[in-house]
C-alpha positions in Angstrom: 1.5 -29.9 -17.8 -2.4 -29.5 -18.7 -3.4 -27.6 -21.5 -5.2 -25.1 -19.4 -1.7 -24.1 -17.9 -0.1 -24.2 -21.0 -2.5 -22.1 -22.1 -2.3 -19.4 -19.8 1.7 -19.5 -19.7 1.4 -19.2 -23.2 -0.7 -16.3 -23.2 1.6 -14.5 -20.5 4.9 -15.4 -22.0 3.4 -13.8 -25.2 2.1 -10.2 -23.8 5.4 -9.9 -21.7 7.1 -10.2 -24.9 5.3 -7.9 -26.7 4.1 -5.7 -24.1 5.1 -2.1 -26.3 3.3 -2.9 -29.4 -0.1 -4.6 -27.1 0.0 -0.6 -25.3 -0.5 1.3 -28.2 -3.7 -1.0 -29.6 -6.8 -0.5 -27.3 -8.4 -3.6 -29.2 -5.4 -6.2 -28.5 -5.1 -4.7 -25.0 -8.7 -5.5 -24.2 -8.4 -9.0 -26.0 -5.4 -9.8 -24.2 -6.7 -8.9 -20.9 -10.2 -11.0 -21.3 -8.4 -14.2 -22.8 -5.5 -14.2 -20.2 -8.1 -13.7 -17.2 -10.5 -15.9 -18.4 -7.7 -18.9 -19.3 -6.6 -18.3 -15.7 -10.1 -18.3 -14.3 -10.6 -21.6 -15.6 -7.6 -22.8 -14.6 -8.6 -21.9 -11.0 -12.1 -23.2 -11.2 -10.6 -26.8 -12.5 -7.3 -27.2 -9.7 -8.8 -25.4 -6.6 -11.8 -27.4 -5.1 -12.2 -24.6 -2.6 -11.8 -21.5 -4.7 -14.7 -23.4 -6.8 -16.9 -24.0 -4.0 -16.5 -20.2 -3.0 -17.8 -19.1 -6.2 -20.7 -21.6 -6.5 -21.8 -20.5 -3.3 -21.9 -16.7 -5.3 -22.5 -17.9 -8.3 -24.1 -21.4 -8.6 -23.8 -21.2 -11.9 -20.5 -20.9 -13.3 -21.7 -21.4 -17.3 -23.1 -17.7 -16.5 -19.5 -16.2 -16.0 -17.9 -18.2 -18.5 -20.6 -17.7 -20.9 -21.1 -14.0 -21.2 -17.8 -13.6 -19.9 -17.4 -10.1 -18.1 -14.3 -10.1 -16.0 -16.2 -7.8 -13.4 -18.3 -10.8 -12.6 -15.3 -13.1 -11.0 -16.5 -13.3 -7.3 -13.2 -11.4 -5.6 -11.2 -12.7 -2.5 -10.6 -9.7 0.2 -6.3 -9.2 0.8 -7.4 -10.5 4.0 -8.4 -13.7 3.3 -4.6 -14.6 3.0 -3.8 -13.6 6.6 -6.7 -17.0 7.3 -4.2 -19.7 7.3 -6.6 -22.4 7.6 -7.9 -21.5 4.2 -6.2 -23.3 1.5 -5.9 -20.8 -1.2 -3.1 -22.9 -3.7 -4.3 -24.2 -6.3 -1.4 -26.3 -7.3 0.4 -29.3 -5.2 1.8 -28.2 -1.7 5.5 -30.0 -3.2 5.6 -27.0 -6.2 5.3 -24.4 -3.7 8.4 -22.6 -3.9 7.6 -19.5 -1.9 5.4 -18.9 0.7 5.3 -15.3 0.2 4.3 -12.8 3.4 3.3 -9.4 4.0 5.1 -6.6 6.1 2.8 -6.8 8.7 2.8 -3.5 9.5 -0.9 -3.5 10.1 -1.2 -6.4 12.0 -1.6 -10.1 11.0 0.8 -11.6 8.1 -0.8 -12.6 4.7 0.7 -15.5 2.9 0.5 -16.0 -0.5 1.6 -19.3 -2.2 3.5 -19.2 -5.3 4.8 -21.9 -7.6 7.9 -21.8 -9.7 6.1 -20.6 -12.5 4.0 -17.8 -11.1 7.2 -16.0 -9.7 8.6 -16.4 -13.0 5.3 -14.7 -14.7 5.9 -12.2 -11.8 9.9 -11.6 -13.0 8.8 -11.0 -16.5 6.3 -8.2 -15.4 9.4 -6.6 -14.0 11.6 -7.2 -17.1 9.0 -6.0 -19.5 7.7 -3.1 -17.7 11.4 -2.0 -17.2 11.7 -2.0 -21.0 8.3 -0.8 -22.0 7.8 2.0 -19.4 11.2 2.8 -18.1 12.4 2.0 -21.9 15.2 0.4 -20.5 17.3 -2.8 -22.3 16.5 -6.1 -20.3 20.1 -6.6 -19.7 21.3 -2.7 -19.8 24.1 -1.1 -18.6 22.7 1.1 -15.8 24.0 0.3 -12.6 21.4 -0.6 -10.2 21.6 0.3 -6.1 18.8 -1.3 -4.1 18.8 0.7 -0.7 17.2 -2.6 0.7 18.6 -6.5 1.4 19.6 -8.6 -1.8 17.4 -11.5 -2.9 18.7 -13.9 0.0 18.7 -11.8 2.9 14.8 -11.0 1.9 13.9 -14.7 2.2 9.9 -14.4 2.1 9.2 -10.8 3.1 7.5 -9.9 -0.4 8.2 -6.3 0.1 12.0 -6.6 0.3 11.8 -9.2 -2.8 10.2 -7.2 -4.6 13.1 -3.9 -4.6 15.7 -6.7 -5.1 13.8 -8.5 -8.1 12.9 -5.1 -9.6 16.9 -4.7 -10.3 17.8 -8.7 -10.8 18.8 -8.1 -14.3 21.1 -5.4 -14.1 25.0 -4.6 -12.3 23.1 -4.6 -8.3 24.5 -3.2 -5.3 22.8 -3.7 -2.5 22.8 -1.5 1.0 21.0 -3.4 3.7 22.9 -5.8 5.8 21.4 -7.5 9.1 18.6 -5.0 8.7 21.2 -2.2 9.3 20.9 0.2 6.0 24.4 1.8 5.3 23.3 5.3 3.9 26.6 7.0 3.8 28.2 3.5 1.8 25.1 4.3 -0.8 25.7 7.9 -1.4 29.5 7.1 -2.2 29.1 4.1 -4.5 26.4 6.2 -6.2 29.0 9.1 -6.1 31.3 7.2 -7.5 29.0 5.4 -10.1 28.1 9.0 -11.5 32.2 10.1 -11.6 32.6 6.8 -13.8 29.7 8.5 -16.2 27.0 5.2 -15.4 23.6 5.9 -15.7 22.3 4.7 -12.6 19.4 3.2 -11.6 18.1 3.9 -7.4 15.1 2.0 -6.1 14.1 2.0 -3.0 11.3 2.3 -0.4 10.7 6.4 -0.2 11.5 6.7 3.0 14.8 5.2 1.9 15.5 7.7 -0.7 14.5 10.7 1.2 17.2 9.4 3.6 19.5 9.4 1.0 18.6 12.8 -0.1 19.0 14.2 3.4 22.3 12.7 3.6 23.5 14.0 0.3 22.4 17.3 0.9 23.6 17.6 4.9 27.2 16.8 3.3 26.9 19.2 0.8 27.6 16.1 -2.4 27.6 17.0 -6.1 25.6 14.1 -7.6 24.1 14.4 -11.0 22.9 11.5 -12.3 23.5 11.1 -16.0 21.2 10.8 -19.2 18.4 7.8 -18.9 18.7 7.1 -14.9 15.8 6.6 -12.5 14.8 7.0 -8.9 12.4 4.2 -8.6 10.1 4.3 -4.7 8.2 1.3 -4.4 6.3 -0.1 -1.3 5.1 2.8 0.4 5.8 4.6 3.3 5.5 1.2 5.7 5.7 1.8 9.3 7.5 5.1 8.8 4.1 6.8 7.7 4.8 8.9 10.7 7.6 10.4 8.1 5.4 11.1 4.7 5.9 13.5 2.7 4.0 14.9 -0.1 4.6 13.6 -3.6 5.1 16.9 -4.7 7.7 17.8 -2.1 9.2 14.0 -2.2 9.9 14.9 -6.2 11.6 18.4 -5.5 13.6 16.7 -2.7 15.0 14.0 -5.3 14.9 16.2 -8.3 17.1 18.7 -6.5 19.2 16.7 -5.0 20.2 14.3 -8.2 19.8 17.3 -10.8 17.4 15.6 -13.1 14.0 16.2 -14.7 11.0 15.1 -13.0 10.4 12.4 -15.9 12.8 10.5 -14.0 11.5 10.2 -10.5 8.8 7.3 -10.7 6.9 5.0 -8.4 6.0 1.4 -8.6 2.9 -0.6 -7.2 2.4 -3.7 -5.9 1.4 -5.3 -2.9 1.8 -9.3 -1.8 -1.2 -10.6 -3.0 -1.1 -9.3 -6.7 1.6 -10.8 -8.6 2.3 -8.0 -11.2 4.5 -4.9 -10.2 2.3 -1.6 -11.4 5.0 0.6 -12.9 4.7 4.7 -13.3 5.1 6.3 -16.5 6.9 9.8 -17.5 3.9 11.4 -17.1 3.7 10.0 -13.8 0.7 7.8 -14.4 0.6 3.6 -13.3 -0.5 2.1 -16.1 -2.2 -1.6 -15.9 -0.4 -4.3 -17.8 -2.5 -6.1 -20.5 -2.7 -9.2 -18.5 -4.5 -7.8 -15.4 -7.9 -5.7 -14.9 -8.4 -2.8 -12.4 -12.1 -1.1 -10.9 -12.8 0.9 -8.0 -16.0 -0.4 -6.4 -17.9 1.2 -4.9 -17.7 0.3 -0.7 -21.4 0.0 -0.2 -22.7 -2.0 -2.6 -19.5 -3.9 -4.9 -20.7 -1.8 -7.9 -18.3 -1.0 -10.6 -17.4 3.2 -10.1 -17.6 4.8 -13.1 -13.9 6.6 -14.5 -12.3 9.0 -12.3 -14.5 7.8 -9.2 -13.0 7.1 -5.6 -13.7 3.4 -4.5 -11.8 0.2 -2.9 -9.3 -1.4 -5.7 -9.8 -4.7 -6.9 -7.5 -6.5 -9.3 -7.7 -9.7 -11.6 -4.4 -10.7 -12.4 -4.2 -13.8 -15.1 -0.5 -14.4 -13.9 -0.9 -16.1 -11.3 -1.8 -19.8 -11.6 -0.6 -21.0 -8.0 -3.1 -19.3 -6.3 -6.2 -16.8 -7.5 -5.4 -13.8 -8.1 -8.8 -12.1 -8.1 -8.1 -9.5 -5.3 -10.4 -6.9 -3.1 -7.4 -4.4 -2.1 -7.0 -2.5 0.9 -6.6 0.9 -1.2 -8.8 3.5 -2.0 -8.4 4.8 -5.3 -9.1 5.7 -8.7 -9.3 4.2 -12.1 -8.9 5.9 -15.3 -9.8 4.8 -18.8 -8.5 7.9 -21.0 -5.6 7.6 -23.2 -2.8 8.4 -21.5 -0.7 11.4 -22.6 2.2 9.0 -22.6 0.4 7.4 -25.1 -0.7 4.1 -24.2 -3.3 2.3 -24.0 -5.7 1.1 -21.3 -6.5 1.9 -17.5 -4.5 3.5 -15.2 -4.7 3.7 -11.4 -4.1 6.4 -8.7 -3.5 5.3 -5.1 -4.8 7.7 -2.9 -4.9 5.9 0.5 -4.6 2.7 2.8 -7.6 1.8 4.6 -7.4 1.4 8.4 -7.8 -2.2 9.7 -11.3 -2.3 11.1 -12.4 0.0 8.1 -10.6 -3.1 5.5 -12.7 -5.4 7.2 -16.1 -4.2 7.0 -16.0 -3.3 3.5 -15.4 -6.7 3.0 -17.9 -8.0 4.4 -20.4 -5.2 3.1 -19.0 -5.9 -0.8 -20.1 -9.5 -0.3 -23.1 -9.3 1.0 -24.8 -5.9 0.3 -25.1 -6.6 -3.2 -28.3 -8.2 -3.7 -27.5 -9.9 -7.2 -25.0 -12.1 -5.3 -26.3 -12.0 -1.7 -27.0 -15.4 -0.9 -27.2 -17.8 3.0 -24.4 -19.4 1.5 -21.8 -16.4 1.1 -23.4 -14.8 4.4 -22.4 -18.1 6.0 -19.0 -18.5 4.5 -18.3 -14.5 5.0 -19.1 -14.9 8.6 -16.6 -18.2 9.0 -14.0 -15.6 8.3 -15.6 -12.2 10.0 -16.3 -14.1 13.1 -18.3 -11.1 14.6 -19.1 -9.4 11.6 -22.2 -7.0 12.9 -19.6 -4.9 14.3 -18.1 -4.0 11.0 -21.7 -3.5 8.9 -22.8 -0.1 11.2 
């Protein structure tokens, strides 16, 4: 293995580990952040041939970013760049490709993201840590864990289901979707049951999942009050069921009525196929970025950093990932805060606040990479255009 991998496994296996103490220093939080995404950038830059061309077309030269390192200044790749299949985004060998991981598709094309062995493993331990450090919850615990989705085999590539089934791999799993049929009345009684045999009980789920649940629960009239430390977990969004949204506020009534527990105990996870760390909520409801990975809104127009509490497009650098970059222009609006939290940790935080539309993803794209005059160039115009193939329609 080549020191620059060992490096950044080294540096990921390390934060993971000691993930509560890193949130309560803001100086080893913003060390750890720079080294791990700089190690990984590198890494990138040295085993991707086209991932390097791509930023010496933005940035011909490289000693710049490196030098005054500024992790702001790592040219991103727009989500959509993974739907191009005839880009070659790995930067490892094709034969340690273990997963070729793909999106919902609920908005039309499929992304696929490559990952290695050893970047779902990175991705596993920002499960198993932010269990523990956020959801202060034993690695191996007792809860009993009910995924109202398929289990890790039935998922097979379809990142969003693997990520509700990896989010509960270390615990007692049931799991309640079979053949795609989801058995909502077999849920509510093993949870039922569960809550009888006093387990604290952990529930994740898509929301629209849970709000079945709920529904169900209540229509039958159940007693089900979940004990001490258990969780309702939502992760992955509304999906194609956005018809069927609810407000948080109301969403958190629904499940704090229905389950009899404090609002401390209704959380919601982030993550989305392309970024290969799992965003977890806090108790004061706040998604808190993991000292491995960098958050900024941007501003749409012109690619500039937003300053705190300001609206923009999402980008992420993620130093987990070392079978493909992960140096990601989101598709979500929202906002970045730098305030300590009242949780009290350390670091940024973001707030979703909404999915761009397709046609609206796609401009901004193209507008973040060639608006901004510092790294406008022929060269990214030309390679921008390669993917937007009629890109003055999106830059009205």
């Amino acid at each position: 293995m080549s020191g620059l991998k060992n490096n950044c496994l080294s540096d990921i296996d390390y934060l993971q580990l000691y993930l509560e103490d890193i949130f309560k220093d803001e100086l080893s939080y913003r060390e750890a952040q720079n080294r791990s995404i700089l190690n990984t950038f590198r890494f990138h830059l040295s085993n991707n041939k086209g991932y390097r061309e791509y930023v010496e077309e933005l940035e011909p030269n490289i000693d710049n970013i490196i030098g005054n390192f500024d992790v702001a200044s790592i040219p991103l790749l727009p989500s959509a760049f993974f739907k191009r299949h005839d880009i070659r985004l790995s930067s490892v060998d094709d034969d340690e490709i273990i997963k070729h991981c793909t999106s919902s598709g609920t908005k039309g094309s499929l992304s696929v993201v490559p990952r290695d062995e050893l970047t779902l493993i990175n991705f596993l331990g920002s499960i198993s840590s932010g269990l523990s450090c956020i959801f202060d919850l034993e690695r191996t615990g007792n809860h009993k864990a009910f995924v109202l989705g398929p289990n890790p085999e039935e998922s097979g590539d379809l990142w969003f289901s693997y990520v509700l089934s990896s989010m509960a791999i270390s615990f007692n799993t049931e799991y309640f979707e079979h053949n795609g049929y989801f058995d909502v009345a077999y849920a509510a009684e093993r949870i039922e049951e569960a809550v009888r045999n006093n387990n604290e009980v952990l529930i994740i789920s898509p929301p629209f999942r849970i709000v079945e649940l709920c529904n169900w629960i209540n229509q039958l009239k159940l007693s089900i009050k979940l004990k001490g430390n258990s969780f309702v977990i939502s992760a992955g969004g509304w999906k194609n069921m956005s018809n069927k949204a609810i407000p948080r506020e109301d969403y958190t009534s629904l499940v704090t009525d229905t389950f009899k527990i404090d609002s401390r105990y209704v959380r919601d996870s982030y993550n989305m196929v392309e970024l290969n760390s799992v965003i977890n909520e806090c108790e004061c409801h706040e998604k808190h970025i993991l000292p491995w990975v960098e958050a900024f809104a941007r501003d749409p127009k012109t690619n500039e950093v937003l300053k705190d509490g300001q609206l923009g497009i999402l980008s992420f650098y993620d130093g987990s990932s070392l079978s493909y970059p992960c140096f990601i222009l989101s598709e979500d609006y929202g906002i970045v805060s730098l305030q300590k939290c009242k949780c009290g940790r350390v670091g940024k935080r973001i707030k979703i606040v909404k999915r761009m539309e397709g046609i609206e993803a796609r401009g901004c794209a193209l507008k973040m990479a060639t608006s901004n005059a510092s790294i406008k160039t022929d060269a990214s115009n030309r390679f921008y255009k390669s993917y937007y193939r009629n890109p003055d329609m999106y830059l009205k």
